[in-house]
N, C-alpha and C positions, 0 to 999 in steps of 0.2 A: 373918939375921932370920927372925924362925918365920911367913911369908908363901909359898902357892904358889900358881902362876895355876891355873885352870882354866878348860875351855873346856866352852860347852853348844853344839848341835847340831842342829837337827829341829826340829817344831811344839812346840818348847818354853812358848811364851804358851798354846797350845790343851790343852797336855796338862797345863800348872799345872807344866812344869818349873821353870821361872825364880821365880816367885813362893815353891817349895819348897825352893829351892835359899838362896835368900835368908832363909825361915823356920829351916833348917835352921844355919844359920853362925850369926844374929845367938842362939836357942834355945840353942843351947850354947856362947855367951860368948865366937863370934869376933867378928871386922869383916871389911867387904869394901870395894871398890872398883869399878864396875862400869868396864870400861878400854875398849870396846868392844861393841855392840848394835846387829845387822843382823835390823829387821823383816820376817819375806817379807810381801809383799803381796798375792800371787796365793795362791788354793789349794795350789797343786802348788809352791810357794816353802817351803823352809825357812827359819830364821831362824837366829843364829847371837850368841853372848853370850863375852865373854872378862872376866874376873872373876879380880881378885885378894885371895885368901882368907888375912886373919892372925888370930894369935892368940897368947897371951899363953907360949903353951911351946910345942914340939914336940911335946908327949904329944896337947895340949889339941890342935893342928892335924893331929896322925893321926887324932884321934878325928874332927873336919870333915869329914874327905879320906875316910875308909871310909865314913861315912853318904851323904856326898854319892856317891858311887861307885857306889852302891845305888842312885840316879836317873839314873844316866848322862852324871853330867861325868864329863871323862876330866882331867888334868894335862897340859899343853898343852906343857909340856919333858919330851918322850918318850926315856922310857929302856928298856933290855930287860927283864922281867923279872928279878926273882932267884929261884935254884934251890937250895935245901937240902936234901939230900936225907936220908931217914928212916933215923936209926939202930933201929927196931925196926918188927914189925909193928903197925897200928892205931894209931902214936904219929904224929903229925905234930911239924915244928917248931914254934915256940913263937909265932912272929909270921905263922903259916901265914893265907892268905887264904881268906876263908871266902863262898863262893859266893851268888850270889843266883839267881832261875831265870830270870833273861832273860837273850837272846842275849850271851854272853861273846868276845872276842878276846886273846890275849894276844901282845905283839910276842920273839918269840923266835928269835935269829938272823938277824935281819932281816928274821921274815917276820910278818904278824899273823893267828894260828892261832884257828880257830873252835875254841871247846873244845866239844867232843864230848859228848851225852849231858847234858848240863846239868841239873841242879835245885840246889835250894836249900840252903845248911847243910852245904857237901859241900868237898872240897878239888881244888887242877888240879892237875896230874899230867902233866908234860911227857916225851914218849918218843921222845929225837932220837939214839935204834940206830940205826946205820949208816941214818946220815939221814933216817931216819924224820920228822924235826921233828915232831910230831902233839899233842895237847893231849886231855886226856879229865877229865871230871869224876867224883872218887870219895869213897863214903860213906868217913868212917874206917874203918870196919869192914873196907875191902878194902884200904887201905894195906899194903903189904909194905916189910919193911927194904929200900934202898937206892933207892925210888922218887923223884923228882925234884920237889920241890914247889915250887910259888908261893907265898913270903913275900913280905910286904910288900904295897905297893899302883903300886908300879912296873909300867909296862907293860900294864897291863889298862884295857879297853875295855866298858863295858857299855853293852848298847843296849834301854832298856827299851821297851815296845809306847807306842804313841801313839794319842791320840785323833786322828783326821784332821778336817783342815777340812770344811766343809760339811754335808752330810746326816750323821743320824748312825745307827749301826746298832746293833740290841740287845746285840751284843758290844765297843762302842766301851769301851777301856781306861777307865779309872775312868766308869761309866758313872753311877753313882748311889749317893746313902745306902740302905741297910739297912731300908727300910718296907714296912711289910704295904699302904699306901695306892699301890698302885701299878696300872693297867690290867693287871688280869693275863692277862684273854683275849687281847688286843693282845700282850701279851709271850710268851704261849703260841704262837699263831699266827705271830710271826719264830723263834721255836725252832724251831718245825715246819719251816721254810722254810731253816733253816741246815741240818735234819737231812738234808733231802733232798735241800741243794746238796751237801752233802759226800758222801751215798754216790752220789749222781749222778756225781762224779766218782772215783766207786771209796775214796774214804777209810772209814775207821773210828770207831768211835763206842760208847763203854765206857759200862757204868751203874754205879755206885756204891751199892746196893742194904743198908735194911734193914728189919727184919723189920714195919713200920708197912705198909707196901705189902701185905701178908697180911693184915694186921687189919684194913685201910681196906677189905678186896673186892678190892686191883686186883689182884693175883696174875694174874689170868687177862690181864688186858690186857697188863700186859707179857710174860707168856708168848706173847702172841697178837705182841707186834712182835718178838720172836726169830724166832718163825717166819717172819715176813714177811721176813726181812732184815735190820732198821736195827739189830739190838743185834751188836757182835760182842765183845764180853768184859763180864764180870760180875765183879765185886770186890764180895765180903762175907764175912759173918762165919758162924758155925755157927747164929746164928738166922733168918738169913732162909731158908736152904736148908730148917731143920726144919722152920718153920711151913709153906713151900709145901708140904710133903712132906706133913706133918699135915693141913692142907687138902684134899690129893689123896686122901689118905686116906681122912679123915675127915668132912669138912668144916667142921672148926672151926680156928682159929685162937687158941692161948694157951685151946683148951678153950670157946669161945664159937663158935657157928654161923655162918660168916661173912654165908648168907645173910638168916637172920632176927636177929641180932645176939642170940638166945638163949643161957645160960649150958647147956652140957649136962653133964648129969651123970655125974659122973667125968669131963668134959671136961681136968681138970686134968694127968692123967696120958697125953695123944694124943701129947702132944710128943715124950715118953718113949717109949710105942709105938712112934709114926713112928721116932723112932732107933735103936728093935730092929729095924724089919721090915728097915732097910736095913741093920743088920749085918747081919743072916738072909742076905740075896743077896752081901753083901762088901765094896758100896760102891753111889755112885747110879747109876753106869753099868749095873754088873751089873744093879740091881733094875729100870731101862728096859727091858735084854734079856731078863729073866727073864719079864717082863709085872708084875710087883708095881708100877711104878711106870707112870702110863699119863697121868698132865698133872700140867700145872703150869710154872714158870717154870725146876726142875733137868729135867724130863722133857724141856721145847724144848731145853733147851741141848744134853743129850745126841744129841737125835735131828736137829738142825742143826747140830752141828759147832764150838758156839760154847763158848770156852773162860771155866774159871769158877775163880777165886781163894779158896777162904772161907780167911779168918787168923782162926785158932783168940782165945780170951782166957780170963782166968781164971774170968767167970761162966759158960761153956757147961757145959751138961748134955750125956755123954756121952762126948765130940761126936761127930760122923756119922764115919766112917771117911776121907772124902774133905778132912776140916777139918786145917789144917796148923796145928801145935802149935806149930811154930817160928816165932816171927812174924819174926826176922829169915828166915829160910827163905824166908815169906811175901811179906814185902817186897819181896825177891830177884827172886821172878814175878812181881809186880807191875811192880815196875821195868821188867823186860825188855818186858814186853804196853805200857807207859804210853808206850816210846819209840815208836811205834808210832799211836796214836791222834791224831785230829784233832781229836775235841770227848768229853768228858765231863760225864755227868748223875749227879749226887749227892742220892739222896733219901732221908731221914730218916733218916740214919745220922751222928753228928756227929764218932765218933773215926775209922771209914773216910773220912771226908772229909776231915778232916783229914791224915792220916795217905797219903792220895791226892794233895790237895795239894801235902803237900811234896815228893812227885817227880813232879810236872808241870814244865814248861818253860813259860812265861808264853806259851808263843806258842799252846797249845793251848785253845781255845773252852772253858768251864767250866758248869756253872751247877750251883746249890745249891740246892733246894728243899726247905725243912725250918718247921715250924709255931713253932720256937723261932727267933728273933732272935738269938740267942745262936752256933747255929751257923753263920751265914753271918755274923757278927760275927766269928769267932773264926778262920775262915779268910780275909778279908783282914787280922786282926791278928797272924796267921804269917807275914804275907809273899805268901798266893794275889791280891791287889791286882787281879788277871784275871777275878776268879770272878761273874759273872752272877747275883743274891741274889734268890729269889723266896720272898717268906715265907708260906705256906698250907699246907690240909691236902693232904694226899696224894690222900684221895680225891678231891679239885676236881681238882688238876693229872694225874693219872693219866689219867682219863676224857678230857678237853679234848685233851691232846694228842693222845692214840691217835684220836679223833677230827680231828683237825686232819690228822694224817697220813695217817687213813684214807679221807679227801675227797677 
């Protein structure tokens, strides 16, 4: 019969598991049976659901079984995974299992293996050489012939983040819709207060940075929390770097005076300048040690040690010498810096964000701050479901926070 159990887990009533799970079966034209339904009652009590899921083909009940799988029923007649391994590089098998970015398990050889390195849209990759057992999450792009892959939906375990009972916190898992109508000083002030639990405790803290932060005036503010400390990697593109350059420069921004918001003349062509004077020195390092570059948001990075990403695209002028052209290249160091950080801030940049997003792990703190609705829409409709959405201008949240933390 085309019927499998599944079991749910955790504060599944708090976290809208069980209600989603139930949307998700009856939405694409199964049925269920609910067989089993343990309430916790206390806070610190999970709850526990066993649910038998049919439907009218096997095709139609694979289709059930992966979406629900993406919330974190698991199939309650546990088998091992299956292993197909790749007859070419960058080719996966054909019914290959395709990643979500929360916590993964898969049961293989009896044991159930944290998959390694985790994000979303990516394949597991089982490596049990001379015992190894170990599990790793990989883009296509790195598959090599004879790699070991998870088909199917056997054997995997995913454990998505939860809302916790009780109090709730600015980073509670689906925290809220997408409105500009939200307390933002209130939401600004627990940012601030996450920012400085985490590197309180020694962690890290990435900004996701584009060139609107130059235009708004803050350039100098975030330059000003590099130096202090709380930023320790910057992810952007060949325009945020030129305009602060330009600014340091010149003072304008896109050609406009940042400080008097004046259009100046020939201001059109600084961006371009700023991108000569730094081939002139070779790159943005050199032109810090030469003295040509003396502030700004590349000048803190250089002279505090903090590492900076710009992924080149096809509208850069240029680009600066330091912009990497390969954006899989790009992606590449991003990845490796992303496994690494504890909370990331995403400001006015919608394809670095996104593009940020998809190799985050669900478990890492988020937030998006962007004037358009659209791009903090568009990253929990990839799949970022984690991500913290504060819709304003730059200039407001810029200023508040570096205030908040500078108190």
């Amino acid at each position: 019969m085309n019927q499998r159990e599944i079991i749910l887990s955790g504060h599944i009533i708090d976290s809208l598991i069980l209600p989603n799970t139930l949307d998700i079966i009856m939405d694409r034209g199964g049925d269920f049976k609910i067989m089993d339904l343990d309430v916790g009652k206390r806070k610190s009590d999970v709850s526990r659901a066993k649910i038998v899921v049919s439907a009218d083909s096997p095709s139609l009940l694979n289709q059930i079984l992966d979406e629900l799988s993406e919330i974190g029923a698991s199939i309650s007649e546990i088998k091992e995974v299956e292993l197909v391994a790749s007859l070419k590089d960058k080719v996966a098998p054909e019914d290959f299992y395709s990643t979500t970015n929360h916590i993964t398990h898969v049961l293989n050889n009896g044991d159930w293996l944290l998959v390694e390195d985790i994000e979303m849209d990516c394949m597991i990759v089982i490596d049990d050489v001379k015992g190894n057992n170990k599990a790793y999450c990989k883009p296509i792009g790195k598959i090599k012939k004879g790699d070991l892959i998870v088909v199917g939906r056997e054997g995997i375990k995913v454990t998505p983040p939860e809302r916790a009972r009780g109090k709730q916190g600015v980073f509670e898992f689906m925290n809220s819709e997408v409105s500009s109508e939200k307390p933002l000083m209130s939401m600004i002030r627990k940012i601030a207060s996450e920012i400085k639990e985490i590197k309180g405790k020694g962690g890290k803290i990435a900004i996701v940075g584009g060139p609107a932060i130059v235009h708004t005036g803050s350039a100098d503010l975030l330059a000003q929390l590099i130096k202090n400390g709380f930023i320790d990697v910057i992810f952007a593109g060949n325009a945020l770097a030129t305009h602060d350059i330009e600014n340091a420069l010149y003072g304008t921004s896109l050609g406009v005076c940042v400080k008097t918001g004046e259009v100046v003349s020939r201001g059109h062509t600084h961006h371009m300048r700023a991108i000569n004077v730094i081939n002139r020195s070779g790159s943005i390092k050199e032109a810090v040690k030469d003295g040509t570059l003396k502030e700004g948001i590349m000048y803190e990075c250089v002279k505090n040690n903090v590492p900076f990403v710009l992924a080149g695209s096809i509208r850069d002028d240029g680009p600066l010498p330091d912009v990497i052209t390969d954006v899989i290249e790009a992606q590449e160091i991003m990845r490796e810096y992303a496994k690494n950080v504890d909370m990331v801030i995403m400001i006015a940049t919608m394809l670095h964000s996104i593009a940020t997003g998809n190799i985050l792990p669900s478990r890492v703190k988020s937030v998006c701050v962007d004037i358009n609705p659209a791009t903090v829409t568009k990253l929990a409709d990839r799949g970022s479901a984690q991500v913290l959405s504060i819709v304003t201008d730059i200039g407001t949240f810029l200023p508040t926070l570096y205030n908040e933390l500078e108190s």
